[in-house]
C-alpha positions as YAML, in Angstrom:
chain: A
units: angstrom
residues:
- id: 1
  name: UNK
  ca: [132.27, 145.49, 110.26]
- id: 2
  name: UNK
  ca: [130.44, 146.39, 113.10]
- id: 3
  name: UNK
  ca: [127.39, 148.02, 112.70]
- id: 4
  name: UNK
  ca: [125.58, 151.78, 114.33]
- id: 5
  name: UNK
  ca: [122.29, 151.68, 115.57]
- id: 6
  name: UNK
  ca: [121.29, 153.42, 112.37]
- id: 7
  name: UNK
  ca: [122.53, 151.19, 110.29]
- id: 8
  name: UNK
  ca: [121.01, 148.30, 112.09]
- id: 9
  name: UNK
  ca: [117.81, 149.85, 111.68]
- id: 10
  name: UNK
  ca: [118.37, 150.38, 108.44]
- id: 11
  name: UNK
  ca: [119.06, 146.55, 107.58]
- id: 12
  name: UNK
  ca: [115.64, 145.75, 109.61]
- id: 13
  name: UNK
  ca: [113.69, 148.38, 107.17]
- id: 14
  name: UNK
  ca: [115.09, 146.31, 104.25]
- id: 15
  name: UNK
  ca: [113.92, 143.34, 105.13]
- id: 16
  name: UNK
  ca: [110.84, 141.95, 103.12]
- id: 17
  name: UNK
  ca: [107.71, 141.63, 104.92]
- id: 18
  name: UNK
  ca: [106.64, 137.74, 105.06]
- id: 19
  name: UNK
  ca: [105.11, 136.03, 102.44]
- id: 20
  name: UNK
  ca: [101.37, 134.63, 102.41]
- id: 21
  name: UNK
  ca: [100.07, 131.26, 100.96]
- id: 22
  name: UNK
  ca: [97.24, 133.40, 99.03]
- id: 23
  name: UNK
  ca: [96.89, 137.41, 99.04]
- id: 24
  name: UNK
  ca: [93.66, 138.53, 100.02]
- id: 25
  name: UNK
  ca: [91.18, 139.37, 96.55]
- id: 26
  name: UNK
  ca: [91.51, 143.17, 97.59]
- id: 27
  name: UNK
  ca: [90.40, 145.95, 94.80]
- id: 28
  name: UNK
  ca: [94.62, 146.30, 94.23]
- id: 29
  name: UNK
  ca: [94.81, 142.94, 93.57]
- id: 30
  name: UNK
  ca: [91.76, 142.30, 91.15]
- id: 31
  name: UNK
  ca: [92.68, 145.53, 89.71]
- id: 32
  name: UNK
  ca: [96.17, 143.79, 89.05]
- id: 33
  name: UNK
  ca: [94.68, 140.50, 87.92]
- id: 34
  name: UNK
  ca: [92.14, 141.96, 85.38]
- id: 35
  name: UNK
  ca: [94.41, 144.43, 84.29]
- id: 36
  name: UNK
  ca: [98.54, 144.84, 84.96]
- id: 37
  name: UNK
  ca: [98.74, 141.05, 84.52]
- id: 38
  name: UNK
  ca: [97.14, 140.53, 81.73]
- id: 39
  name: UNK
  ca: [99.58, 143.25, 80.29]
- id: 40
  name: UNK
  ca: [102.15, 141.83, 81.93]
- id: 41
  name: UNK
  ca: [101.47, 138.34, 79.66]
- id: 42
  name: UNK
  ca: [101.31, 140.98, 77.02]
- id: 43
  name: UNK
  ca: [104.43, 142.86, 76.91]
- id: 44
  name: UNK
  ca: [106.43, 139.87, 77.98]
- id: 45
  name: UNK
  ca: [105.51, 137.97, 74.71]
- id: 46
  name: UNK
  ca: [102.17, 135.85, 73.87]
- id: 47
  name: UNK
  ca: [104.17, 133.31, 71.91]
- id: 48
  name: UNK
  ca: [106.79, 132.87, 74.44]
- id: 49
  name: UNK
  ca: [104.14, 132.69, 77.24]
- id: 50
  name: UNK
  ca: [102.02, 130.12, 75.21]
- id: 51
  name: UNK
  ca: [105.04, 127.83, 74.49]
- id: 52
  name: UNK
  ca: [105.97, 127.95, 78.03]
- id: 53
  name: UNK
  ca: [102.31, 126.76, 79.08]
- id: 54
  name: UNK
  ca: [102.19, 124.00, 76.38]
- id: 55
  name: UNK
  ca: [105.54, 122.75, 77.25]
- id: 56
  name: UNK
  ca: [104.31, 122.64, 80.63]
- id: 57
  name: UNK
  ca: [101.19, 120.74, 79.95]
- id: 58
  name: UNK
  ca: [103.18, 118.28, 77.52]
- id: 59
  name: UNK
  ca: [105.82, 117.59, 80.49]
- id: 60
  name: UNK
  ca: [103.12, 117.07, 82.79]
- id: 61
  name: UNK
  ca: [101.71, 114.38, 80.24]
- id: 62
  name: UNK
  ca: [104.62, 112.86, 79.93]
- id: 63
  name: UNK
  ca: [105.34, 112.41, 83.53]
- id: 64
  name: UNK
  ca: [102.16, 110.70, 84.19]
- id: 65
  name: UNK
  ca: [102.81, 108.33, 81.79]
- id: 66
  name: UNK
  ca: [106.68, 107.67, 82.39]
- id: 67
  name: UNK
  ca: [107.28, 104.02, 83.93]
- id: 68
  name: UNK
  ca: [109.12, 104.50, 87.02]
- id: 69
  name: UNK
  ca: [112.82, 103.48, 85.51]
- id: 70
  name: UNK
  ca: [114.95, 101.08, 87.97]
- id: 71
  name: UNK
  ca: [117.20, 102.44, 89.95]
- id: 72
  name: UNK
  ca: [120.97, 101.96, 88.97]
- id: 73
  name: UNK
  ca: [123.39, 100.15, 90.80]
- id: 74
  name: UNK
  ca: [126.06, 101.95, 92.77]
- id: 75
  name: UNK
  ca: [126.55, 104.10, 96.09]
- id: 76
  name: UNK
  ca: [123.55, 106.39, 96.65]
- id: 77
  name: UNK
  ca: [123.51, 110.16, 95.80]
- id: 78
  name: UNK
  ca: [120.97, 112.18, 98.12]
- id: 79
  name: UNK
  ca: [119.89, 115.69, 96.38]
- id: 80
  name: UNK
  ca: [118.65, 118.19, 98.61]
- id: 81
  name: UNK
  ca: [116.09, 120.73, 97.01]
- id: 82
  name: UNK
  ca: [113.89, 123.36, 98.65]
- id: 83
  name: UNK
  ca: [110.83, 122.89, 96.96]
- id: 84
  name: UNK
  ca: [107.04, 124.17, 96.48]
- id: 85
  name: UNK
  ca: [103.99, 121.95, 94.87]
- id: 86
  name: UNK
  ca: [103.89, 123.67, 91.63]
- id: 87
  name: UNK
  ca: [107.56, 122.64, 90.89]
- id: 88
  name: UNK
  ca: [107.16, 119.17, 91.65]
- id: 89
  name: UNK
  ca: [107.45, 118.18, 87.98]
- id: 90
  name: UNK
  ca: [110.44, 119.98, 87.18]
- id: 91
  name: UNK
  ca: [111.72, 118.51, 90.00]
- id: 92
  name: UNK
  ca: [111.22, 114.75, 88.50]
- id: 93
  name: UNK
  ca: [112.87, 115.85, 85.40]
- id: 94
  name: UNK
  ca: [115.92, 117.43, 87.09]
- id: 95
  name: UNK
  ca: [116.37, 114.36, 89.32]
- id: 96
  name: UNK
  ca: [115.04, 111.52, 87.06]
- id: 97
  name: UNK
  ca: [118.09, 113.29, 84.94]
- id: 98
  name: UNK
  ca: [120.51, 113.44, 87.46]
- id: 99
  name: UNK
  ca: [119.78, 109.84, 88.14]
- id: 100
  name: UNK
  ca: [120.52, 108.28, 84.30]
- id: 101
  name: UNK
  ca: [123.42, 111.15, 84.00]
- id: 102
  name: UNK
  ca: [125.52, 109.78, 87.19]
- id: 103
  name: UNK
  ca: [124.55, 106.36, 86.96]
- id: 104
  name: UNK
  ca: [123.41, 106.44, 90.98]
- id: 105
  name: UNK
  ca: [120.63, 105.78, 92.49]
- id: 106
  name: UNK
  ca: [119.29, 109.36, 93.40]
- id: 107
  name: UNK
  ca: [117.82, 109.86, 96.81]
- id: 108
  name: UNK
  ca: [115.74, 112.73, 97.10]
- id: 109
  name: UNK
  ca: [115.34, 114.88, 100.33]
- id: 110
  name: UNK
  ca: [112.52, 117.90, 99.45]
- id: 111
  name: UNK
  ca: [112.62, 120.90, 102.31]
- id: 112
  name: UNK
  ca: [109.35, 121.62, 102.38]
- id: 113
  name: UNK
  ca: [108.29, 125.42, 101.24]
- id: 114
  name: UNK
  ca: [104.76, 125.00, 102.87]
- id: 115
  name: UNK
  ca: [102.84, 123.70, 99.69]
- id: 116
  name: UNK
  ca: [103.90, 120.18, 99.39]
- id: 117
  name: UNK
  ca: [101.11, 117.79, 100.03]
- id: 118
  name: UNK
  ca: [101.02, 113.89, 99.43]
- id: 119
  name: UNK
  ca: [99.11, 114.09, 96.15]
- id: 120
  name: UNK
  ca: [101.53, 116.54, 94.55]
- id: 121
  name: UNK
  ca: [104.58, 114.32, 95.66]
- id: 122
  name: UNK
  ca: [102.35, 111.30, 93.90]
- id: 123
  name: UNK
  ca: [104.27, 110.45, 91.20]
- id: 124
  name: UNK
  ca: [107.71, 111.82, 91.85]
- id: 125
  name: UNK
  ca: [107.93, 109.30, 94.85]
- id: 126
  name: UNK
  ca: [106.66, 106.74, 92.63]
- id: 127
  name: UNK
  ca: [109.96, 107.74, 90.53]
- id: 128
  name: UNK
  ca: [111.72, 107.69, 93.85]
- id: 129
  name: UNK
  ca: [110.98, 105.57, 96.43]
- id: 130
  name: UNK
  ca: [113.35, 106.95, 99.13]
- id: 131
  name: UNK
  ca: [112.10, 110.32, 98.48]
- id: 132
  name: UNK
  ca: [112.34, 112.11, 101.93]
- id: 133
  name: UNK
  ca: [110.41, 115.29, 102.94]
- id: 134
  name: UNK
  ca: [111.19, 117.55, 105.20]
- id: 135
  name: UNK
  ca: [108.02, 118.96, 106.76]
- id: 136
  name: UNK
  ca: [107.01, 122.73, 107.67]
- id: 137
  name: UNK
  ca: [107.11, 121.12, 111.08]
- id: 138
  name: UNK
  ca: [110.02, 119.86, 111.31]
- id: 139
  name: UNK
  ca: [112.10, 122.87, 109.28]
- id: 140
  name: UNK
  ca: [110.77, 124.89, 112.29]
- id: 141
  name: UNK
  ca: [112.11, 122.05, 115.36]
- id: 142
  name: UNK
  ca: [115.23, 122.58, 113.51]
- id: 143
  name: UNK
  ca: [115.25, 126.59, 112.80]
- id: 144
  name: UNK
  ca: [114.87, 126.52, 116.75]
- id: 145
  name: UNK
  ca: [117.43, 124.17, 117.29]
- id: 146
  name: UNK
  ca: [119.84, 125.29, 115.54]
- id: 147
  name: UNK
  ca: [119.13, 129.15, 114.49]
- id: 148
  name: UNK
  ca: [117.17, 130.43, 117.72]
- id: 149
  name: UNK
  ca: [115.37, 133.68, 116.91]
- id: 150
  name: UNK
  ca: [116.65, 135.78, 119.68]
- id: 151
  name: UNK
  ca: [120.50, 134.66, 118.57]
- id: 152
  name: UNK
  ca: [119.65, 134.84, 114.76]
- id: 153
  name: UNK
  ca: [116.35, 137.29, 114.13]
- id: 154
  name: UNK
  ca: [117.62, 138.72, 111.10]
- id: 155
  name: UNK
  ca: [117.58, 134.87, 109.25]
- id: 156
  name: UNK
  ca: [115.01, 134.14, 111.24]
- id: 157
  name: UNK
  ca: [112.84, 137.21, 109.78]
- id: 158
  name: UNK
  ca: [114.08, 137.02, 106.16]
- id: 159
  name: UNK
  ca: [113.56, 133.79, 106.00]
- id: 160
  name: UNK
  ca: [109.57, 134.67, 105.86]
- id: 161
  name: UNK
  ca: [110.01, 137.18, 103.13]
- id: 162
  name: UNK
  ca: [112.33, 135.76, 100.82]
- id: 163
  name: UNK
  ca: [111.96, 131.83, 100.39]
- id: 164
  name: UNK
  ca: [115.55, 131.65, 98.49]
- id: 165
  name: UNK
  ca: [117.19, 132.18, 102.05]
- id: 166
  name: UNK
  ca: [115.60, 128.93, 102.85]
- id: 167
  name: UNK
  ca: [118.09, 127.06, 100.59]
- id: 168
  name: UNK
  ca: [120.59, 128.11, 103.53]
- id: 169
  name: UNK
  ca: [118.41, 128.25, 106.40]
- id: 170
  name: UNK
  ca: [116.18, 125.05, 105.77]
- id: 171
  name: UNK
  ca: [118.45, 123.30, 104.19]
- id: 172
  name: UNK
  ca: [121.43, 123.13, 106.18]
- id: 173
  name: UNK
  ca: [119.70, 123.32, 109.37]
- id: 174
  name: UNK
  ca: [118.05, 119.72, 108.85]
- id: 175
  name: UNK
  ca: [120.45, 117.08, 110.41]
- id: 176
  name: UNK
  ca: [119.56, 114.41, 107.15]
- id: 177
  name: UNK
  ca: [122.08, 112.05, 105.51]
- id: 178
  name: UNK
  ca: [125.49, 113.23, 105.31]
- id: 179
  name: UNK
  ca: [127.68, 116.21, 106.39]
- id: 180
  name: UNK
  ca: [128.21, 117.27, 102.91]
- id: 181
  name: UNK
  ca: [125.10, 118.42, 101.25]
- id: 182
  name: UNK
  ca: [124.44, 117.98, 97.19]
- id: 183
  name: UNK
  ca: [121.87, 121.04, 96.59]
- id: 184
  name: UNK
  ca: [120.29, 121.93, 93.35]
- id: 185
  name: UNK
  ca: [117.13, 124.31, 91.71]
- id: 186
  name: UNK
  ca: [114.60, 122.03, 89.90]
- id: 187
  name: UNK
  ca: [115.67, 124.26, 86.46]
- id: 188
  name: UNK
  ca: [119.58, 122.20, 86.54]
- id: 189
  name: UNK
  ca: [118.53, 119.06, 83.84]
- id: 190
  name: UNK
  ca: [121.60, 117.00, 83.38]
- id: 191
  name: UNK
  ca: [122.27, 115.53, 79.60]
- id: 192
  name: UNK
  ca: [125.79, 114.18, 79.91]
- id: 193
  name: UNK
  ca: [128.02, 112.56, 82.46]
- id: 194
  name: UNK
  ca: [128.86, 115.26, 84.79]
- id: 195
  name: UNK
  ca: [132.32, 113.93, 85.66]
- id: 196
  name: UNK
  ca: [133.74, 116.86, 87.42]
- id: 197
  name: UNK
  ca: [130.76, 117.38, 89.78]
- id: 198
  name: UNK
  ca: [130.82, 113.21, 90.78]
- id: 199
  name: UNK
  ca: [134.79, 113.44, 91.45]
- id: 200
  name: UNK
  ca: [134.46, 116.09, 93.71]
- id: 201
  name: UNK
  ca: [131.41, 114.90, 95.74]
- id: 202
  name: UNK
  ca: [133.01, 111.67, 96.17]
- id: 203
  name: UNK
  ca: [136.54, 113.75, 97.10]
- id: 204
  name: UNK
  ca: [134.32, 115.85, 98.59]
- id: 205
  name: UNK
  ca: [134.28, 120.25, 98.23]
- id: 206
  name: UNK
  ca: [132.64, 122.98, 98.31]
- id: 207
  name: UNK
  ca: [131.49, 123.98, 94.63]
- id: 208
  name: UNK
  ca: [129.08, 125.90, 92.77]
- id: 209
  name: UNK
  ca: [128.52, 126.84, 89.42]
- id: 210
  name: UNK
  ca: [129.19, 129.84, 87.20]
- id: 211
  name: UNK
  ca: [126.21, 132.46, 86.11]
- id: 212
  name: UNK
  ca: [126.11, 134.31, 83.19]
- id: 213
  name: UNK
  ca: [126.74, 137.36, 84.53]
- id: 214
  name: UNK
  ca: [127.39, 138.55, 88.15]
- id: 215
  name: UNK
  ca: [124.54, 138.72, 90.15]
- id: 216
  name: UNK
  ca: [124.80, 139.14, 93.83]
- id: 217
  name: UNK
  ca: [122.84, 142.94, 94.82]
- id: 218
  name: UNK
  ca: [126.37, 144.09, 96.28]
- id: 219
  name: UNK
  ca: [129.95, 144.98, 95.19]
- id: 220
  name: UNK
  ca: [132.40, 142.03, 95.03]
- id: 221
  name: UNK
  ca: [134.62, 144.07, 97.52]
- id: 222
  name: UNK
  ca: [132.22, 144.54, 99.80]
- id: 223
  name: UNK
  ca: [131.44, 140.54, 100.16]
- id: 224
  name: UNK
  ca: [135.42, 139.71, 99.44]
- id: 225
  name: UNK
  ca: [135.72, 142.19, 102.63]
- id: 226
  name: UNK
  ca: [133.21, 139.85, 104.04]
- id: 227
  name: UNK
  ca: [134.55, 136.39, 103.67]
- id: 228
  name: UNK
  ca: [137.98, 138.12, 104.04]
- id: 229
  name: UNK
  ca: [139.06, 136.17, 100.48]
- id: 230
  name: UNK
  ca: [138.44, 136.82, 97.29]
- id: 231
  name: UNK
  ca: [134.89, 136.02, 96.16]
- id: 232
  name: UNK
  ca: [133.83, 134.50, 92.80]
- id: 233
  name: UNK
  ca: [132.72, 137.09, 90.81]
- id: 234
  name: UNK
  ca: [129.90, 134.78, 89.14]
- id: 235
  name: UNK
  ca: [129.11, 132.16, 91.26]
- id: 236
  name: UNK
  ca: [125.33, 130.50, 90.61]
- id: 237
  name: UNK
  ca: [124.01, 128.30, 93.33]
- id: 238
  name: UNK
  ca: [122.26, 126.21, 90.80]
- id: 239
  name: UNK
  ca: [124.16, 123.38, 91.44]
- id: 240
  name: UNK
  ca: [126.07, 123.38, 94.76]
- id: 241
  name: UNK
  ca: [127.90, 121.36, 97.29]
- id: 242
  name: UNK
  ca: [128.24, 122.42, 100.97]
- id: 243
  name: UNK
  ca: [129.94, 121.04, 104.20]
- id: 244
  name: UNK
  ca: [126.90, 122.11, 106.32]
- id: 245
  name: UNK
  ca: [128.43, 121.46, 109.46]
- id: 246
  name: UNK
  ca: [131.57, 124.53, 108.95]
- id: 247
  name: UNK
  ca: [128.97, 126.92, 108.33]
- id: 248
  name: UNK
  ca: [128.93, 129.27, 110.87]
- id: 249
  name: UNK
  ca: [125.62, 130.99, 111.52]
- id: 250
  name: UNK
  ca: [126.65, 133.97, 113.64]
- id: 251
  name: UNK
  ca: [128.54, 134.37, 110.67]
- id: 252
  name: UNK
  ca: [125.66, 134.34, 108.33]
- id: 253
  name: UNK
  ca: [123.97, 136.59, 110.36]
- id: 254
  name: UNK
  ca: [126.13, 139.28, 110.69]
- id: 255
  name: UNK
  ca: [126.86, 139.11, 106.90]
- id: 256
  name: UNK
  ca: [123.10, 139.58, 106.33]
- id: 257
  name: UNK
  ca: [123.10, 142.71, 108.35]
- id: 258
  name: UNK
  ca: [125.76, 143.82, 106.74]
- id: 259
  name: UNK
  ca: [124.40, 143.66, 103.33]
- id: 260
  name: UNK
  ca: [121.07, 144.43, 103.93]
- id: 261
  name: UNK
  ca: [122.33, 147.63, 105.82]
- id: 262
  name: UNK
  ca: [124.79, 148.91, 103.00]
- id: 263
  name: UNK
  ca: [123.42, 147.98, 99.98]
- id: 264
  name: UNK
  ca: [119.39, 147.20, 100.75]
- id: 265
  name: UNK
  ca: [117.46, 143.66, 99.94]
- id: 266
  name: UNK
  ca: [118.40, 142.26, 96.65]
- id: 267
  name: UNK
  ca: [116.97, 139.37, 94.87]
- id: 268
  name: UNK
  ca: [119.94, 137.66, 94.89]
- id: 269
  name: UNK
  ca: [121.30, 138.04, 98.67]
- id: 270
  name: UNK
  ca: [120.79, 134.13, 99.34]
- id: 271
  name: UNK
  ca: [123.23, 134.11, 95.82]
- id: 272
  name: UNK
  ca: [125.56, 136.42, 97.49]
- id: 273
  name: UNK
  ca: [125.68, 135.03, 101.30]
- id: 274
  name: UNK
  ca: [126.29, 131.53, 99.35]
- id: 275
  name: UNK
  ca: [129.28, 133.06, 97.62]
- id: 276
  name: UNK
  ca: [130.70, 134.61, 100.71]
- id: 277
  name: UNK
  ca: [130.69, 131.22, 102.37]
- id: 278
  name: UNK
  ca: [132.01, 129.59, 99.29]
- id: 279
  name: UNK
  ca: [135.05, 131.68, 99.45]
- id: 280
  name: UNK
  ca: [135.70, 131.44, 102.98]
- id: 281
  name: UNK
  ca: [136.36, 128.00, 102.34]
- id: 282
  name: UNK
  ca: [137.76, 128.14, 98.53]
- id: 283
  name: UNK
  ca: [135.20, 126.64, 97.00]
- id: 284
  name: UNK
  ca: [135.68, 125.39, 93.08]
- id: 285
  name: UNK
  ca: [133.76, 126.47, 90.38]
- id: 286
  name: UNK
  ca: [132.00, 124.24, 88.29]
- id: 287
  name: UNK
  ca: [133.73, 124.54, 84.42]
- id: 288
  name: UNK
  ca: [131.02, 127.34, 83.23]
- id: 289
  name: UNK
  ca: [131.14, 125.66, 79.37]
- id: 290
  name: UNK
  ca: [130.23, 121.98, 80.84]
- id: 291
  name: UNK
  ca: [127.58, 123.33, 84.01]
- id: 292
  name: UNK
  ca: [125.95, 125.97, 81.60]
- id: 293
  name: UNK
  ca: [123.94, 128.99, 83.41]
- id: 294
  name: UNK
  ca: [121.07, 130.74, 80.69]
- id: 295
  name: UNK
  ca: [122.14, 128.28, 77.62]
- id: 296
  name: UNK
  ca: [121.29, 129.70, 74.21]
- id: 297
  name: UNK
  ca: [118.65, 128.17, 71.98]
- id: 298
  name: UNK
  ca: [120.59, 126.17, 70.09]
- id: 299
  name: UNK
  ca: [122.76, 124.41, 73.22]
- id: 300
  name: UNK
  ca: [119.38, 123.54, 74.67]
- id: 301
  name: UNK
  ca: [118.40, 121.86, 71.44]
- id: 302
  name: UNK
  ca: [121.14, 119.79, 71.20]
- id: 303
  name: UNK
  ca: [122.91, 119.84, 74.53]
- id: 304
  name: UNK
  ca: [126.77, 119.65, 74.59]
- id: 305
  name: UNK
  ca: [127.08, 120.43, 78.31]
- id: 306
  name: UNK
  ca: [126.78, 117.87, 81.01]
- id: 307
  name: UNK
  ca: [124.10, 120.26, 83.08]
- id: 308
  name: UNK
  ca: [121.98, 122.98, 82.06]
- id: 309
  name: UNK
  ca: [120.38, 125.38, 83.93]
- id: 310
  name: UNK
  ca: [117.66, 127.35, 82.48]
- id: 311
  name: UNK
  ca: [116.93, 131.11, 83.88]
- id: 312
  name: UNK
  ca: [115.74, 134.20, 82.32]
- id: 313
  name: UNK
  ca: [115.52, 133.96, 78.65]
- id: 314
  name: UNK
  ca: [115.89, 129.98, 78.45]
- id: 315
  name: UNK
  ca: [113.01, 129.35, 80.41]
- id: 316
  name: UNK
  ca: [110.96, 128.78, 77.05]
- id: 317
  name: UNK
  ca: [113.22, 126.68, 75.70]
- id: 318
  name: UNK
  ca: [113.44, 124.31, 79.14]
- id: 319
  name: UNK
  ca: [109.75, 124.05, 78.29]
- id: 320
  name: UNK
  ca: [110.09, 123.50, 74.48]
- id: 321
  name: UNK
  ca: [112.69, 120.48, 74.61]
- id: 322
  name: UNK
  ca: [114.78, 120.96, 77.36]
- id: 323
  name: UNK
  ca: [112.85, 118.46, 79.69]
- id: 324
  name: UNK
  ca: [112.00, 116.12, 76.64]
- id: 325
  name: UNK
  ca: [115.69, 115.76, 75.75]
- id: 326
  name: UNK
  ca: [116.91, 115.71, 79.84]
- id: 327
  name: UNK
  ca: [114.36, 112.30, 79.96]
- id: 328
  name: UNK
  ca: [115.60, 110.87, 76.29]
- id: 329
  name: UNK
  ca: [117.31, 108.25, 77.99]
- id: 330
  name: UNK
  ca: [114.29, 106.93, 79.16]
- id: 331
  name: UNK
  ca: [112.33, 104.87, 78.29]
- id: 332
  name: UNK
  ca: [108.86, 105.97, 76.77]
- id: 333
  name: UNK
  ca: [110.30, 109.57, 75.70]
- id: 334
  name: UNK
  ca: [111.31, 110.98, 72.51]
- id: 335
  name: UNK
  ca: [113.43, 114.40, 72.28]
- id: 336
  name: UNK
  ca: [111.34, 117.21, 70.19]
- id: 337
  name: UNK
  ca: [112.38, 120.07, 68.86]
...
């Protein structure tokens, strides 16, 4: 799949320009804060915004309160999540949940998106006292390391635009713990034993989980052509599991050119890259009733899955007793409906 000069302009047009900590308070962006947002908040639903802010408050609450459990006996499980300041505390829940689900001690390693500072981290290291960051700093010693800009400018560049890439590009770029690499979202709260996903990190595999519906920006022939296999036609990276030395980044590069020139940026292109990988190495998928992607209402009530993750419509009801019931187990917190 080699590509013309137009095309490979074409993939550099698509790519997003980089993201800033804070825009600048220009007349667009009051005009979008007194006015579009606001109808935004609006259109989107009052009462589901509201429950989603209360939830968020009582979680917070709750956290802060929460007596650091002991850790369980039994081999160590590091979780690698890329992860910003304001998800800090869906980050406790999601590990603090891994943690009583697997019965191992959980040992965190955070890839810094550029927000974390010690006070944010406060009381999730408190929950975790081998809680490992990954600075700004060092993700860069490593980008250059590993992923030198003029070899790799097309990661390199949408890497600054779209932070999802950086569950690839930070992630598997930092030589921490072990060559396999456990990597989850902070919205994956774990309720049951998740038997399947321990046998095959301790038999180790590539997995992922199953989405709702597909979700990837491009055709599934055009990334099966790709990986030159078939490619899941769902896969969620939710909850993966990824031999980080067999990825190959030329690879990863030209397959971002590719997609970016045929089929323009997509949300989900860090979803789709993943998958391509995943298939060059026949990954497993995750059973989609037991590792549940958007659960309904009533499933995040009372959970029958092992792992939830909440997306899209769920969202409010991770905030209205998804967390509450992911941290029954201990001590100090009651499920509510």
């Amino acid at each position: 799949m080699d590509l013309s000069p137009e095309e490979l302009r074409k993939a550099e047009s698509a790519i997003p320009p980089p993201k800033r900590a804070r825009p600048p308070l220009t007349l667009g962006r009051m005009a979008y804060l007194g006015y579009y947002y606001p109808r935004h908040l609006w259109k989107s639903g009052l009462r589901r915004n509201a429950s989603i802010w209360l939830g968020r408050a009582r979680m917070r609450r709750a956290l802060d309160t929460l007596a650091p459990p002991p850790p369980p006996l039994g081999p160590v499980l590091p979780a690698h999540l890329l992860l910003g300041a304001p998800y800090v505390p869906l980050a406790s829940v999601a590990l603090l949940s891994l943690q009583a689900q697997t019965g191992r001690p959980v040992a965190p390693v955070l890839h810094d998106d550029g927000t974390l500072s010690p006070p944010a981290l406060g009381r999730l290291r408190a929950f975790f006292p081998a809680l490992r960051v990954i600075t700004a700093d060092e993700i860069r010693a490593n980008l250059d390391r590993v992923l030198p800009e003029a070899r790799h400018p097309f990661l390199r560049r949408l890497r600054l635009g779209y932070v999802h890439l950086r569950k690839l590009t930070d992630v598997h770029t930092a030589p921490e713990g072990p060559d396999w690499k456990l990597v989850m979202d902070s919205d994956v709260f774990f309720y049951h034993p998740p038997a399947v996903m321990t046998e095959w990190i301790q038999a180790p595999r590539w997995f992922h989980m199953v989405d709702c519906v597909p979700a990837y920006g491009a055709p599934d022939d055009s990334l099966s052509a790709l990986a030159g296999a078939p490619v899941h036609p769902k896969a969620n990276v939710g909850v993966c599991h990824l031999h980080t030395p067999s990825i190959d980044w030329d690879f990863l590069e030209h397959a971002a050119r590719v997609l970016l020139a045929r089929h323009g940026f997509s949300y989900f292109l860090e979803q789709a890259l993943t998958a391509v990988l995943m298939a060059r190495f026949g990954a497993c998928a995750l059973p989609a009733d037991d590792y549940l992607v958007n659960p309904s209402p009533a499933e995040s009530a009372a959970p029958r899955a092992a792992a939830l993750h909440f997306v899209e419509r769920s969202l409010v009801d991770l905030y209205r007793h998804g967390w509450s019931t992911a941290l029954a187990p201990l001590r100090g917190i009651r499920p509510r409906a």
